[in-house]
Biopython code that builds the backbone (N, CA, C, O; Angstrom):
import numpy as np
from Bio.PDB.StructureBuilder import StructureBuilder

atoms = [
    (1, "UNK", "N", (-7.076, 6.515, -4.855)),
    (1, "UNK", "CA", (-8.478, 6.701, -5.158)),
    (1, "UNK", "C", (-9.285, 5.974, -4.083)),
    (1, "UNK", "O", (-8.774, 4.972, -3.582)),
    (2, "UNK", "N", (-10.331, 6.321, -3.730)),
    (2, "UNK", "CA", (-11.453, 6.278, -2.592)),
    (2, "UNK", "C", (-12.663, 5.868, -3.219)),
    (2, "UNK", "O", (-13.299, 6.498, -4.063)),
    (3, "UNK", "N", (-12.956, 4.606, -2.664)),
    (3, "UNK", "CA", (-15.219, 4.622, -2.820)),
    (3, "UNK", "C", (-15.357, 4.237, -0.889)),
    (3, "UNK", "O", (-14.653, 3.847, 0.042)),
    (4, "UNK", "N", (-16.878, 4.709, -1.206)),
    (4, "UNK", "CA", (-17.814, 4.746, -0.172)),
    (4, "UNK", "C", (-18.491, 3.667, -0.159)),
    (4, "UNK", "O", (-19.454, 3.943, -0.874)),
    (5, "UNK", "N", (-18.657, 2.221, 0.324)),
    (5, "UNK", "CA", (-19.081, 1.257, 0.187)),
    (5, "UNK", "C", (-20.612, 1.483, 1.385)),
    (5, "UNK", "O", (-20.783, 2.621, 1.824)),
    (6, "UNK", "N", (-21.253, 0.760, 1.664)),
    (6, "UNK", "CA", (-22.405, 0.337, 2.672)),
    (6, "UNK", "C", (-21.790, 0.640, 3.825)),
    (6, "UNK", "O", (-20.564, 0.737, 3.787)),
    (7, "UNK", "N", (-22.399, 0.828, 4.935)),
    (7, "UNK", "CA", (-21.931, 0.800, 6.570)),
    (7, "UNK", "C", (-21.098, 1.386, 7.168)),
    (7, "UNK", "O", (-20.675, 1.098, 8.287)),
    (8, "UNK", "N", (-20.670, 2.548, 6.277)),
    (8, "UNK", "CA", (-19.679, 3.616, 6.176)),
    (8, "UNK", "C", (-18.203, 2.708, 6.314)),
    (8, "UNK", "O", (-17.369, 2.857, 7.208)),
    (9, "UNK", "N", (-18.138, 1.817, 5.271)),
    (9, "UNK", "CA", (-17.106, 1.458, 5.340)),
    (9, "UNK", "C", (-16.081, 1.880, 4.003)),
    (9, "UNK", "O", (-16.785, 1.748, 3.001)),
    (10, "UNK", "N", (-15.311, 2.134, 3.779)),
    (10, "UNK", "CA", (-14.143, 3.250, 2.688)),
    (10, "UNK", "C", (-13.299, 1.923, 2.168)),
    (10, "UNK", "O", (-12.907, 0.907, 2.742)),
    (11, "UNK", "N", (-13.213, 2.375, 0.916)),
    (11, "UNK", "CA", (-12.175, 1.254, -0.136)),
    (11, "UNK", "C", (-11.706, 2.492, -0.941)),
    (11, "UNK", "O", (-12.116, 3.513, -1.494)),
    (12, "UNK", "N", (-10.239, 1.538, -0.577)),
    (12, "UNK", "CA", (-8.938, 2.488, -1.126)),
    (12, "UNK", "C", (-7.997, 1.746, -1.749)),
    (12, "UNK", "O", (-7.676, 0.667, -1.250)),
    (13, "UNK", "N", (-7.161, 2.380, -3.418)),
    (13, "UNK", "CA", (-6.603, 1.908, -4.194)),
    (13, "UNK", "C", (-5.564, 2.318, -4.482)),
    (13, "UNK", "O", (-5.747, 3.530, -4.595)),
    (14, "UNK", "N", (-4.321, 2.059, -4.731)),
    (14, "UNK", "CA", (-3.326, 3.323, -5.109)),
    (14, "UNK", "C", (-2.524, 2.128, -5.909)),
    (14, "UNK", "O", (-2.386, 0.984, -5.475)),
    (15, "UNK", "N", (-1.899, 2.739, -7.471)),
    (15, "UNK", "CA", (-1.151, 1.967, -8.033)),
    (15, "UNK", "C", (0.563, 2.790, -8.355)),
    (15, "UNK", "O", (0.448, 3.982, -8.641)),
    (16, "UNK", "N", (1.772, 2.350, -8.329)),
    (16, "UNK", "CA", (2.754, 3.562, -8.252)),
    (16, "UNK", "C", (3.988, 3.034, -9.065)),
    (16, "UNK", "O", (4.049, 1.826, -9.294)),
    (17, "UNK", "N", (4.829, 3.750, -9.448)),
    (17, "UNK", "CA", (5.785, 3.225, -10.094)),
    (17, "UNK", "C", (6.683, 3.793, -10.192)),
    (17, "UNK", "O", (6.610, 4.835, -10.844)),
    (18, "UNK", "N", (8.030, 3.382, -9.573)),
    (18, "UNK", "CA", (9.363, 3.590, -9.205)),
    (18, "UNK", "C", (10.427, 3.754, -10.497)),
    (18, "UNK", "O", (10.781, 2.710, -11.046)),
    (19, "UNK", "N", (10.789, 4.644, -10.846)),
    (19, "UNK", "CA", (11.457, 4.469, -12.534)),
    (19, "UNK", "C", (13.258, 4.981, -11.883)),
    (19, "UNK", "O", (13.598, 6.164, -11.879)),
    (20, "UNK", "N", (13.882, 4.225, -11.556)),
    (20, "UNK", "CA", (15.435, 4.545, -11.275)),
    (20, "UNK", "C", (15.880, 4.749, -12.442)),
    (20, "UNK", "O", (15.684, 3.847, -13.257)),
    (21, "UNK", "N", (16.394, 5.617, -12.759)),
    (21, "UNK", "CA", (16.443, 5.502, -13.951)),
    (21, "UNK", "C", (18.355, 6.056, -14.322)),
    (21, "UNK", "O", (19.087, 5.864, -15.293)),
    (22, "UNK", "N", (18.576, 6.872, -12.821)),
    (22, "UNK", "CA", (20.532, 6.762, -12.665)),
    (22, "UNK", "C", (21.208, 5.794, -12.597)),
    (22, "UNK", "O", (20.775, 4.779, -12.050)),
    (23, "UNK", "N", (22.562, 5.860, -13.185)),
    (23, "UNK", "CA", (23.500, 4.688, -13.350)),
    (23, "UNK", "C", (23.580, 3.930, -12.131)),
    (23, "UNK", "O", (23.655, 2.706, -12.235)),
    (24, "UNK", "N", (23.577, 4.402, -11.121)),
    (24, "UNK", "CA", (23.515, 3.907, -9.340)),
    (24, "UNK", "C", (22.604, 2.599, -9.602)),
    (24, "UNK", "O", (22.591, 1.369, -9.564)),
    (25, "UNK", "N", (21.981, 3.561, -9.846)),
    (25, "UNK", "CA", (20.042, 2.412, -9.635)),
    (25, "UNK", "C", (20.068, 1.817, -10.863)),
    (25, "UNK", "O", (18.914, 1.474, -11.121)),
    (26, "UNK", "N", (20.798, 1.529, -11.732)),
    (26, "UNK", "CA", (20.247, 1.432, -12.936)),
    (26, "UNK", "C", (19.164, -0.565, -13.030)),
    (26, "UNK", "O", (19.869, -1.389, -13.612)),
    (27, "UNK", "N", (18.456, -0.867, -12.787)),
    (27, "UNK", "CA", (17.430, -2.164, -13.276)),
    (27, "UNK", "C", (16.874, -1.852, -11.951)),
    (27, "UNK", "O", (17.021, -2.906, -11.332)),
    (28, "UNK", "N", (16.407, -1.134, -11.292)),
    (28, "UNK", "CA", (15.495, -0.850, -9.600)),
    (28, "UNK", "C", (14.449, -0.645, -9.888)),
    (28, "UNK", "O", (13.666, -0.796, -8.950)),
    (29, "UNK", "N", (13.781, -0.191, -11.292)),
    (29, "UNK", "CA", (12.553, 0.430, -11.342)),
    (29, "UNK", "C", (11.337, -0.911, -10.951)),
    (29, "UNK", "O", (11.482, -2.117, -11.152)),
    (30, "UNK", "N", (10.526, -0.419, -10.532)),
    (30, "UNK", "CA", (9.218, -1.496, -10.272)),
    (30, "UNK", "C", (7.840, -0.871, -10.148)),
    (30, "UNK", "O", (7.557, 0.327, -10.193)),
    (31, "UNK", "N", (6.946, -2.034, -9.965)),
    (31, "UNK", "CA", (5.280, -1.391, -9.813)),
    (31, "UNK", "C", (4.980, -1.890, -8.808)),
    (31, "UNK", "O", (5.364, -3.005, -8.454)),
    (32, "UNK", "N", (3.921, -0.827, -7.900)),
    (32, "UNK", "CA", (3.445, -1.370, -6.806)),
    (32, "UNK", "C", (2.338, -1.009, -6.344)),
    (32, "UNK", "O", (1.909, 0.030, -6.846)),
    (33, "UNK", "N", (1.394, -1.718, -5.178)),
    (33, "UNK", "CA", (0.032, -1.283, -5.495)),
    (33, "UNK", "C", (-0.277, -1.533, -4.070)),
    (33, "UNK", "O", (0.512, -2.075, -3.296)),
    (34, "UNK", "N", (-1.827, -0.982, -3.664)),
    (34, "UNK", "CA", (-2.489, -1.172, -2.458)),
    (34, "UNK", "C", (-4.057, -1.505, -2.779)),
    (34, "UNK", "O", (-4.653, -1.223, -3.818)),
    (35, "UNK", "N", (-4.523, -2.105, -1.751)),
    (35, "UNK", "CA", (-6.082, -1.409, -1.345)),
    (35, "UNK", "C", (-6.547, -2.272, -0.270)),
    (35, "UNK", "O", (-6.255, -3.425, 0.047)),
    (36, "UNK", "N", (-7.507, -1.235, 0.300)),
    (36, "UNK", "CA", (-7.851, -1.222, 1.857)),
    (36, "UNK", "C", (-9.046, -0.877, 2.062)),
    (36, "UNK", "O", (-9.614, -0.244, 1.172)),
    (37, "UNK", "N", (-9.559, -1.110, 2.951)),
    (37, "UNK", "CA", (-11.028, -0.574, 3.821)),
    (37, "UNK", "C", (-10.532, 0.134, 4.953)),
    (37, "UNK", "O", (-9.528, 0.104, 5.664)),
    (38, "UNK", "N", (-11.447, 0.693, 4.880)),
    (38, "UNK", "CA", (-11.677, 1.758, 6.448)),
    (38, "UNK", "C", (-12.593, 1.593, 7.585)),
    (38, "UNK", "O", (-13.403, 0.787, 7.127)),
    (39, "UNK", "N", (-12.931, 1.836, 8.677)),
    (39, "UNK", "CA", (-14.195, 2.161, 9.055)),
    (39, "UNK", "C", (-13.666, 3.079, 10.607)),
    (39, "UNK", "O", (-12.789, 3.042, 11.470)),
    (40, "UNK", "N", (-14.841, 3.835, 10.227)),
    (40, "UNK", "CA", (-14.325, 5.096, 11.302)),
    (40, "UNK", "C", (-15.249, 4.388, 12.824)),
    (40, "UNK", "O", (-16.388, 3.925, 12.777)),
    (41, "UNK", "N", (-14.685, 4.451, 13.628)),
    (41, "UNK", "CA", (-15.679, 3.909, 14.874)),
    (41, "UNK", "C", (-15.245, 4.787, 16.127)),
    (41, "UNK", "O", (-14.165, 4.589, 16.683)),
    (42, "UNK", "N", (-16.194, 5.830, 16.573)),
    (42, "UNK", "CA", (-15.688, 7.217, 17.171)),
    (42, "UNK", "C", (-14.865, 7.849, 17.247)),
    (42, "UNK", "O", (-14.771, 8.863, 16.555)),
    (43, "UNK", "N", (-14.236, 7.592, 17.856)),
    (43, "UNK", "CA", (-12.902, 9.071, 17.245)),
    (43, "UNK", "C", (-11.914, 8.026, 16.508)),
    (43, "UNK", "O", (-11.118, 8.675, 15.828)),
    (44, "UNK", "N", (-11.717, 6.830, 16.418)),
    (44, "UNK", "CA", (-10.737, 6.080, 16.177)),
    (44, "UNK", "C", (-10.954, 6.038, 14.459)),
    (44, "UNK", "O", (-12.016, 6.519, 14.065)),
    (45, "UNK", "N", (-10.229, 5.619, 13.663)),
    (45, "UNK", "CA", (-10.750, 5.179, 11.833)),
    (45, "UNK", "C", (-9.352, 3.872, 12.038)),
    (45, "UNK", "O", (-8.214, 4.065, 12.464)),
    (46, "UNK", "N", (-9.975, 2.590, 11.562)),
    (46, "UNK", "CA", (-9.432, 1.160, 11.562)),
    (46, "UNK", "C", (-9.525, 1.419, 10.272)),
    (46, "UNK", "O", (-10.397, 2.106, 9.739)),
    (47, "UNK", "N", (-8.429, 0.752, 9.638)),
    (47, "UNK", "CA", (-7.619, 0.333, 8.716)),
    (47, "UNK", "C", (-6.742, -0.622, 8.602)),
    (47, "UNK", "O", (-5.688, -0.702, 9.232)),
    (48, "UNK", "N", (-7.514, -2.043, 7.082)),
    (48, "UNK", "CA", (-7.004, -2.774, 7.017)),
    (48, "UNK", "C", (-6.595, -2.855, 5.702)),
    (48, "UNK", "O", (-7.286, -3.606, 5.014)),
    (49, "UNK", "N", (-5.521, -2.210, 5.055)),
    (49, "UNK", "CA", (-4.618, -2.723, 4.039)),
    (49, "UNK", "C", (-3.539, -3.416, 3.484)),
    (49, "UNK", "O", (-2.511, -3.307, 4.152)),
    (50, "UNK", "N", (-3.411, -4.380, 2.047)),
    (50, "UNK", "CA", (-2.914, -4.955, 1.578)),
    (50, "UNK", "C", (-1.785, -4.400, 0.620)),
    (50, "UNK", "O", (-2.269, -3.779, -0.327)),
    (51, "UNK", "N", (-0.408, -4.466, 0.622)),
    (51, "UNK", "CA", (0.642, -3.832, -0.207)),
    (51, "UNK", "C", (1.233, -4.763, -0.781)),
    (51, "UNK", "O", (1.845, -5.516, -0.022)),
    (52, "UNK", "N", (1.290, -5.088, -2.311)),
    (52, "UNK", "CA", (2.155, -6.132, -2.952)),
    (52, "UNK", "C", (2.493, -5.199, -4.232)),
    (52, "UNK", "O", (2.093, -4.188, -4.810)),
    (53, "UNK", "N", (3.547, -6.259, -4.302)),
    (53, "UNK", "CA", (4.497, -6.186, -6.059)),
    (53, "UNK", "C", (4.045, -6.240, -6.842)),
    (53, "UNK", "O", (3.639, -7.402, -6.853)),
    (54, "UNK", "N", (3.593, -5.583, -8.064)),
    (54, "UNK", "CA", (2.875, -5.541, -9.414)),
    (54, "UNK", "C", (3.390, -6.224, -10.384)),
    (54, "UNK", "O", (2.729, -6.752, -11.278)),
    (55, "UNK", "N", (5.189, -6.280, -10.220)),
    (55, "UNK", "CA", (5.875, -6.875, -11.618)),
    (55, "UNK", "C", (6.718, -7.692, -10.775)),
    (55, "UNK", "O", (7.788, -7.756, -11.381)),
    (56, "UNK", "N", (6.814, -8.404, -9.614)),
    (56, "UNK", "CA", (7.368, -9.156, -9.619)),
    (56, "UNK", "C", (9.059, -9.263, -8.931)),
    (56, "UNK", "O", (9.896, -10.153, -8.788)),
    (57, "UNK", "N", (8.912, -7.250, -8.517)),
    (57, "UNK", "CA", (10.693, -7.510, -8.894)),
    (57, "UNK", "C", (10.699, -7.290, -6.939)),
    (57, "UNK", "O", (10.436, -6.222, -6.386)),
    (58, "UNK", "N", (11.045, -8.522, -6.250)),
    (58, "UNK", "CA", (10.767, -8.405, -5.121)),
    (58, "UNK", "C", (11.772, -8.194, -4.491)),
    (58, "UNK", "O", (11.595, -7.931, -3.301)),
    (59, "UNK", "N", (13.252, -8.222, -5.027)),
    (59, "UNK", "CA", (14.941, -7.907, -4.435)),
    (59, "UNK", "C", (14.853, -6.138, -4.214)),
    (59, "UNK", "O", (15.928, -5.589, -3.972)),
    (60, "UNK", "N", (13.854, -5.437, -4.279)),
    (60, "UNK", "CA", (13.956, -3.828, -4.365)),
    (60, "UNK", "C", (12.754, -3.231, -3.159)),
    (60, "UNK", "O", (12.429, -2.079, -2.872)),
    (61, "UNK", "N", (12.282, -4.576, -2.625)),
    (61, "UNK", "CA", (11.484, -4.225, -1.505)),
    (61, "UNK", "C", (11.991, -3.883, 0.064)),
    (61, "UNK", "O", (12.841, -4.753, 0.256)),
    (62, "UNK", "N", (11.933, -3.312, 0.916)),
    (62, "UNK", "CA", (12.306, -3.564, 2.127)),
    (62, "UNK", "C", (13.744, -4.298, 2.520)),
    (62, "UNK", "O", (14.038, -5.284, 3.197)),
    (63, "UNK", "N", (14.623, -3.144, 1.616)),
    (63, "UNK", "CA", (16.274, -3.759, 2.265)),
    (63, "UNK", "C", (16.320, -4.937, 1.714)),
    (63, "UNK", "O", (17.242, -5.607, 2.181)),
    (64, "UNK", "N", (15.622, -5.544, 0.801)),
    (64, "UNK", "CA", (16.603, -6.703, -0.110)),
    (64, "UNK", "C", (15.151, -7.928, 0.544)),
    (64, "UNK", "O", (14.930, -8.929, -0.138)),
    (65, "UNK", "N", (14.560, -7.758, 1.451)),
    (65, "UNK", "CA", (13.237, -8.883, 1.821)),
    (65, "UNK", "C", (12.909, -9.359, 0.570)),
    (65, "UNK", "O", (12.680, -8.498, -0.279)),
    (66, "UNK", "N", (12.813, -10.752, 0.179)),
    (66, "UNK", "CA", (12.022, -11.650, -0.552)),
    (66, "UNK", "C", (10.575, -11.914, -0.693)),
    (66, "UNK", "O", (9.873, -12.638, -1.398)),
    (67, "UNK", "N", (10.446, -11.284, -0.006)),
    (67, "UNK", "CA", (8.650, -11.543, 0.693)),
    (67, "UNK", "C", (7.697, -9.936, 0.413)),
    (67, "UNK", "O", (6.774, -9.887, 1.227)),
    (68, "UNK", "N", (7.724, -8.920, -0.343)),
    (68, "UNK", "CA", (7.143, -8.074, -0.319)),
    (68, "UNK", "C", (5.500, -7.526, 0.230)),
    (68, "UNK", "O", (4.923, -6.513, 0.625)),
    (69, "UNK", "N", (5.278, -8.836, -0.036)),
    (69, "UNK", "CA", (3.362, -8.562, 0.115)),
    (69, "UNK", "C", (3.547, -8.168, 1.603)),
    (69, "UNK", "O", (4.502, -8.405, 2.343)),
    (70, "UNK", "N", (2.393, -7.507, 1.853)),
    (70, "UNK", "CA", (2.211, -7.128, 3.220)),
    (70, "UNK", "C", (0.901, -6.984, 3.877)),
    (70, "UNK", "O", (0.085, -6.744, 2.987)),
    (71, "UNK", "N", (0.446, -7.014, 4.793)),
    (71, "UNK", "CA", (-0.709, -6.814, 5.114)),
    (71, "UNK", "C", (-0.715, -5.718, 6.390)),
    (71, "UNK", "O", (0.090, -5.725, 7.321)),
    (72, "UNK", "N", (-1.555, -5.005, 6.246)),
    (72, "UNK", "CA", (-1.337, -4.166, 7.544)),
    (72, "UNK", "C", (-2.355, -3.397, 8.028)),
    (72, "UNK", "O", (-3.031, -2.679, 7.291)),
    (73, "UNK", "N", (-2.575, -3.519, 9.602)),
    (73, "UNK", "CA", (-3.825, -3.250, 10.331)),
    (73, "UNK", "C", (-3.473, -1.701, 10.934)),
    (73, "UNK", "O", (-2.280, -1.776, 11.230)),
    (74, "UNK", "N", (-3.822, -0.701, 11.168)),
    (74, "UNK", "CA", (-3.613, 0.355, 11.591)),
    (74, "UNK", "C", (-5.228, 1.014, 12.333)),
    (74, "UNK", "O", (-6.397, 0.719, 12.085)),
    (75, "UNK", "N", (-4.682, 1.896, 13.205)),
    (75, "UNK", "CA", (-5.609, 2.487, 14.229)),
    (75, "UNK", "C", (-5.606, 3.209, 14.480)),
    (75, "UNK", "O", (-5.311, 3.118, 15.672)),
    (76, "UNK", "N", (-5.806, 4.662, 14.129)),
    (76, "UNK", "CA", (-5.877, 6.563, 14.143)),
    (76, "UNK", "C", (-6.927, 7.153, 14.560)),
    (76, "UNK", "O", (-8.087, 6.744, 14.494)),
    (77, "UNK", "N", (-6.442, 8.360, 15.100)),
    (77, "UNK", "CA", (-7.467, 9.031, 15.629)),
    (77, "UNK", "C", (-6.922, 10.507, 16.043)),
    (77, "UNK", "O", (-6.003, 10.768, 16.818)),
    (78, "UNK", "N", (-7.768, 11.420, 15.289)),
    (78, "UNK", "CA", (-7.464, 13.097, 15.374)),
    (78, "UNK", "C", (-8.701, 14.127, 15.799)),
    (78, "UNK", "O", (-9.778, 14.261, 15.217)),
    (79, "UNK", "N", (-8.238, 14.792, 16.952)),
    (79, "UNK", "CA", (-9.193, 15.052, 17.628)),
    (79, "UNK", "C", (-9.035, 17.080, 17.682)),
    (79, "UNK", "O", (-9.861, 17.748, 18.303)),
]
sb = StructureBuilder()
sb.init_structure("model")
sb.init_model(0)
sb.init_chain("A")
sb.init_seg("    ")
for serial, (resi, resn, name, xyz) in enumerate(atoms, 1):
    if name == "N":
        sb.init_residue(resn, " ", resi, " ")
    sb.init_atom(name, np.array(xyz, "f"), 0.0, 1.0, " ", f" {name:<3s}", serial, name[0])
structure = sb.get_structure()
């Protein structure tokens, strides 16, 4: 989900949830979430979003990483 804040700057939310639910996977399921700003500055759109763990279960992140939260700067442009 998307709002339009002042200065044409964009806030973005996304909440998601992983349900393993085969004998393989069986205890993998988890929650996970984002949100970010935008701002488009000529052809380029900057993006700075935040990705963390909702419940905690951080052994199912990134190959077994302890550390899930993330922060991340990105820089696009389609012409």
């Amino acid at each position: 989900m998307g709002l339009s804040l002042p200065a044409d700057v964009g806030l973005a939310f996304q909440y998601g949830y992983q349900d393993n639910d085969d004998e393989a996977r069986a205890g993998t399921s988890y929650s996970h979430a984002s949100v970010g700003l935008s701002k488009g500055v000529g052809i380029f759109t900057l993006d700075l979003s935040y990705y963390f763990d909702v419940d905690d279960t951080k052994e199912f992140w990134v190959r077994g990483n302890d550390e899930p939260d993330a922060l991340v700067f990105s820089v696009s442009s389609s012409f």
